[in-house]
C-alpha positions as CSV (number, residue, x, y, z in Angstrom):
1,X,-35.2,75.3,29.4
2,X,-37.8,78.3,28.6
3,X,-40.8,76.5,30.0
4,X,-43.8,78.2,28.0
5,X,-41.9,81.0,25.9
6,X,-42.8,79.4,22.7
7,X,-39.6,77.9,20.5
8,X,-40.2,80.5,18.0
9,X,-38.8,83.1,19.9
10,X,-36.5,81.5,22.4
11,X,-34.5,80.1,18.8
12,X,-33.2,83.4,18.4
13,X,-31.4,83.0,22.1
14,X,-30.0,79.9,22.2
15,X,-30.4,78.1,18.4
16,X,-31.4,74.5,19.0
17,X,-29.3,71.4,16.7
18,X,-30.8,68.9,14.1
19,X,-32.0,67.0,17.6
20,X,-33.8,70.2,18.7
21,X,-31.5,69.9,21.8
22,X,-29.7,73.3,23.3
23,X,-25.6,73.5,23.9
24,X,-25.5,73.9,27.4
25,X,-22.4,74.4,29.9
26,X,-21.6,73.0,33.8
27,X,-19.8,75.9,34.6
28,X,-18.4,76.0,38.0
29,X,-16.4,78.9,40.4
30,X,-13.2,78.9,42.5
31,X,-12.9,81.6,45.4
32,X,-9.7,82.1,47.1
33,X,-10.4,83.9,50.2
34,X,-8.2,83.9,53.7
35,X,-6.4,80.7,52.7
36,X,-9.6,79.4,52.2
37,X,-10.4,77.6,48.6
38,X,-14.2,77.1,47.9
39,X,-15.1,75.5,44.9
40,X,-19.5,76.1,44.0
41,X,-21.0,73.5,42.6
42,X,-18.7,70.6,40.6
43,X,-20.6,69.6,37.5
44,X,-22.3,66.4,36.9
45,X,-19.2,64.1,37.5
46,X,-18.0,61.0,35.8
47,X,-19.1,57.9,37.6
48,X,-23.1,57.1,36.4
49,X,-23.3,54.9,33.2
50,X,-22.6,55.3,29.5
51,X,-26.6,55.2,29.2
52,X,-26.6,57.8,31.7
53,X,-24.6,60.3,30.0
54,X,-25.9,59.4,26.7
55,X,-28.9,61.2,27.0
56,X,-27.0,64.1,27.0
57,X,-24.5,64.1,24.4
58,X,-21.9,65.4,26.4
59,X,-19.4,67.6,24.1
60,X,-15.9,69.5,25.2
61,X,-13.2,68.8,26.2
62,X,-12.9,70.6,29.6
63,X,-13.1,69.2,32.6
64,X,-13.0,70.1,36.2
65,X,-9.1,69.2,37.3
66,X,-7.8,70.5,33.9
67,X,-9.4,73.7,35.1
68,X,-8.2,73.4,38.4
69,X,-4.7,73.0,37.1
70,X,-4.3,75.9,34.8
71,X,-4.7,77.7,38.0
72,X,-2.1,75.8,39.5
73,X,-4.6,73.8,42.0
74,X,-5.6,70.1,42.7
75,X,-8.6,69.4,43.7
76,X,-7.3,68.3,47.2
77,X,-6.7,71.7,47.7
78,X,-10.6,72.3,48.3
79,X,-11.1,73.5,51.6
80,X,-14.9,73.7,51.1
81,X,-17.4,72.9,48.5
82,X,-20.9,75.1,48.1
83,X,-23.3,73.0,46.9
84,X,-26.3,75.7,45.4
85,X,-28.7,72.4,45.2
86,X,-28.3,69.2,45.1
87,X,-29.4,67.9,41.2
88,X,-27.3,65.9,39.3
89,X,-26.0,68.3,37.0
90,X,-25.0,70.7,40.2
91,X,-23.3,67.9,42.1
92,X,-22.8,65.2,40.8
93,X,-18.5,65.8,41.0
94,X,-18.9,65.6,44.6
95,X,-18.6,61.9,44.8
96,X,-16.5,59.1,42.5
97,X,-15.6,55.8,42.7
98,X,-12.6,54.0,44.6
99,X,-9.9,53.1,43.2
100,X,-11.7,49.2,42.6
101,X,-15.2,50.5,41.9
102,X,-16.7,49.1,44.6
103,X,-17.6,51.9,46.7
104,X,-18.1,55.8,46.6
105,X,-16.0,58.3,48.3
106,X,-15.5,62.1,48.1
107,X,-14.1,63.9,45.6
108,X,-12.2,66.3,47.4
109,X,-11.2,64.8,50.5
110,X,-9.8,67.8,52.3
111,X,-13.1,69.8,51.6
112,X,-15.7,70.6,53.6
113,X,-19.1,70.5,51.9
114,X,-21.9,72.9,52.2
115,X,-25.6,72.7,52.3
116,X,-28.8,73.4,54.3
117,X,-30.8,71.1,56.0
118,X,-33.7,72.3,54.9
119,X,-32.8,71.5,50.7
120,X,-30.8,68.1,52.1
121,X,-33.9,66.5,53.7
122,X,-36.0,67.9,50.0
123,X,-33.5,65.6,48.4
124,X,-33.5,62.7,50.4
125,X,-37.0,62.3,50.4
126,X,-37.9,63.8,46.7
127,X,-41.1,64.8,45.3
128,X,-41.9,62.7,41.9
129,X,-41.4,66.2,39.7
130,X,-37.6,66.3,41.2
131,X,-36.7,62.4,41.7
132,X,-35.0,62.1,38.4
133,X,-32.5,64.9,39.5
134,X,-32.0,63.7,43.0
135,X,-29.3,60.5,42.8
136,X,-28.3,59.8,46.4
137,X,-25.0,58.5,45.1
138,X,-24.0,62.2,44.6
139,X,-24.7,62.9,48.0
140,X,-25.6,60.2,50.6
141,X,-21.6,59.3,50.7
142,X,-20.6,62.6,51.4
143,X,-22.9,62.5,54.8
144,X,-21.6,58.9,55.5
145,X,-17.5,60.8,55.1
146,X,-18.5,63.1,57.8
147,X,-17.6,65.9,55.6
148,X,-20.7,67.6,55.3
149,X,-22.1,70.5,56.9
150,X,-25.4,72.6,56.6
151,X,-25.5,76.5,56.8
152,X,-28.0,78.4,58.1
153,X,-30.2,80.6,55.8
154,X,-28.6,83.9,56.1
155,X,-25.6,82.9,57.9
156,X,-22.6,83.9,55.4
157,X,-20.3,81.4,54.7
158,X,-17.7,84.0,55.5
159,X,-17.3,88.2,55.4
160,X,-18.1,89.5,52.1
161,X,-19.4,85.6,50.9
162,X,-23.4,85.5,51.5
163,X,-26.0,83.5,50.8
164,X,-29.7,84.3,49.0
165,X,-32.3,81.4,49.8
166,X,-34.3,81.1,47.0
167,X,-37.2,78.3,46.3
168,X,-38.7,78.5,42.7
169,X,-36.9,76.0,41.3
170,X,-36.3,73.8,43.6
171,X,-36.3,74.0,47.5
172,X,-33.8,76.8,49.2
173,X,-31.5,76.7,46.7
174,X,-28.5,78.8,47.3
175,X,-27.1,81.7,45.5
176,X,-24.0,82.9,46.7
177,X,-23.2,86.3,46.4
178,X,-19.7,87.3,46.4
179,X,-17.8,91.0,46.9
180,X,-15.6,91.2,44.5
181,X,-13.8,94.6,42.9
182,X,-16.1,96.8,44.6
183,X,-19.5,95.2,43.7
184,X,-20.9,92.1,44.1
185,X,-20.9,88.9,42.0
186,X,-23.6,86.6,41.9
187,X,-23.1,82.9,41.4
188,X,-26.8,82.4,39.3
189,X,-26.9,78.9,39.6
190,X,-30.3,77.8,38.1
191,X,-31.8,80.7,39.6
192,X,-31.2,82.2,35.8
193,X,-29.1,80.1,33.5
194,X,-28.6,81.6,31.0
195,X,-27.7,85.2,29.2
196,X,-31.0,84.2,28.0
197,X,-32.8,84.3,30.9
198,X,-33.0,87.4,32.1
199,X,-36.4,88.7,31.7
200,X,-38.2,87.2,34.7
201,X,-41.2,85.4,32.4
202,X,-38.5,82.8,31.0
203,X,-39.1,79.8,33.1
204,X,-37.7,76.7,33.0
205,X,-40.1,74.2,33.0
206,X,-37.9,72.2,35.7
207,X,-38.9,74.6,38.3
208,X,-41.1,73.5,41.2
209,X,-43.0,77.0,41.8
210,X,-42.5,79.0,38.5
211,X,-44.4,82.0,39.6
212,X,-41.7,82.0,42.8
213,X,-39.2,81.7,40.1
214,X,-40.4,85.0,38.6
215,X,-40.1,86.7,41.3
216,X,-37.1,86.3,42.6
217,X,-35.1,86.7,39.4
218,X,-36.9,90.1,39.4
219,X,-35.4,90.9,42.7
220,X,-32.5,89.6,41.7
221,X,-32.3,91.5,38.7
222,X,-33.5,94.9,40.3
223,X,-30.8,94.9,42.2
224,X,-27.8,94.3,39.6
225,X,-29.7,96.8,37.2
226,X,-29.8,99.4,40.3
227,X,-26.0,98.4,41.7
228,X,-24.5,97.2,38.9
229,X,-23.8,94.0,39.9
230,X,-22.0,91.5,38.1
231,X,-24.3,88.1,37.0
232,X,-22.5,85.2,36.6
233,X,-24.2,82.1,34.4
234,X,-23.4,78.2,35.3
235,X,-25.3,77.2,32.4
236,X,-24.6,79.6,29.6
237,X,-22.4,77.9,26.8
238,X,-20.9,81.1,25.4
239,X,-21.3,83.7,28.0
240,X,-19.5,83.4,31.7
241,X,-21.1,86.9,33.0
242,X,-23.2,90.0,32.4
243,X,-24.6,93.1,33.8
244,X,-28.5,94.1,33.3
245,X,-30.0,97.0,32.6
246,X,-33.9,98.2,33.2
247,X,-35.5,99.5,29.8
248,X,-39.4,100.5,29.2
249,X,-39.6,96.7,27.8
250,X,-37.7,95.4,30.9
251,X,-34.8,94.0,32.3
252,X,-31.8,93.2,28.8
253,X,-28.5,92.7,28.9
254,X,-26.2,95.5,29.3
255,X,-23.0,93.9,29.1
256,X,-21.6,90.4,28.3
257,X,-17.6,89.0,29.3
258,X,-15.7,86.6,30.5
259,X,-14.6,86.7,34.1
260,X,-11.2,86.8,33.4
261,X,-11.7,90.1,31.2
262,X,-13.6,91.7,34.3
């Protein structure tokens, strides 16, 4: 998850187990806009195997309706789903089993489910770095529903809901950036994970063009440090959002919370 930042100093930002394996969340968002409900991104779902899942020790005990509900929502109420990118661990929610198992379907079958063409045909035909996160069963039936729909880069998906094309980790992924209480809010996705990703030289190895990577999360990060923006972390298992700060030795975090406390 830090790509070459040697394990000596990235243990001080997120403390590895007994396994030498990081706690990591599948944190997703819900805007209500204009009697419009868009849900980003929908975790890694339920339907691959128990060998599947086991290679990830998967821990908690939240889970994506439960969250939906506490909000007083079903997921039929999804009038669109924003997929940022199409790996396993991003969308893998989108699509579950029938009621016998013998077939996929959509998860939310009111929704409407975004992407761009250009990322969707990167999928369907992966490179061998990115096949492992690319399972057409997350996505192929959503296609097949006639219930997906691609964007254009920098349409928005509505007023005040836009869209940054980035393609260091993997190609034009989207980051959607939202205004929200009189700044904007931007949905990280694996553009930077983490709290602990800030500075623009941690890298995940995962990503395609690393030195791409670099520098868009310093764009990125120029721009909440100058506007204060508000950065919001899919992957981060303790800390929903932050704002940034530039110092002589870079961009640190100036502030951590919870959306809710925003």
């Amino acid at each position: 998850m830090f790509g070459v930042v040697p394990k000596s100093i990235w243990k001080n930002i997120n403390p590895p187990d007994e396994n030498n394996m990081c706690s990591w969340a599948m944190r997703c968002l819900l805007v209500e806009h204009d009697g419009k409900l868009v849900l980003i991104d929908n975790g890694m779902g339920n339907k691959q195997s128990e060998k599947f899942f086991g290679y990830y020790y998967l821990h908690g005990e939240d889970s994506l309706d439960q969250s939906l509900a506490r909000y007083g929502f079903h997921r039929d109420d999804i009038t669109h789903v924003l997929l940022t990118h199409l790996h396993f661990d991003h969308c893998g929610g989108s699509v579950e089993w029938n009621s016998d198992k013998s077939a996929y379907r959509p998860a939310f079958k009111n929704a409407v489910y975004i992407s761009n063409q250009k990322h969707w045909e990167w999928a369907v035909h992966p490179n061998v770095r990115e096949k492992a996160s690319f399972l057409r069963e997350n996505f192929m039936p959503i296609q097949e529903s006639g219930q997906l729909q691609f964007i254009q880069e920098g349409e928005d998906l509505f007023p005040g809901f836009s869209l940054l094309t980035v393609n260091g980790h993997t190609e034009a992924q989207m980051i959607p950036v939202i205004d929200y209480k009189g700044t904007k809010l931007v949905f990280c996705a694996d553009l930077c994970p983490s709290a602990g990703h800030i500075k623009p030289s941690y890298v995940m190895a995962y990503d395609v063009r690393p030195l791409d990577s670099m520098a868009e999360r310093e764009k990125v990060m120029k721009a909440a440090a100058a506007n204060g923006h508000v950065l919001f972390f899919e992957h981060d298992a303790v800390n929903e959002c932050a704002t940034v700060k530039l110092t002589e030795k870079g961009f640190e975090v100036e502030n951590l919370f919870r959306l809710n406390e925003w």
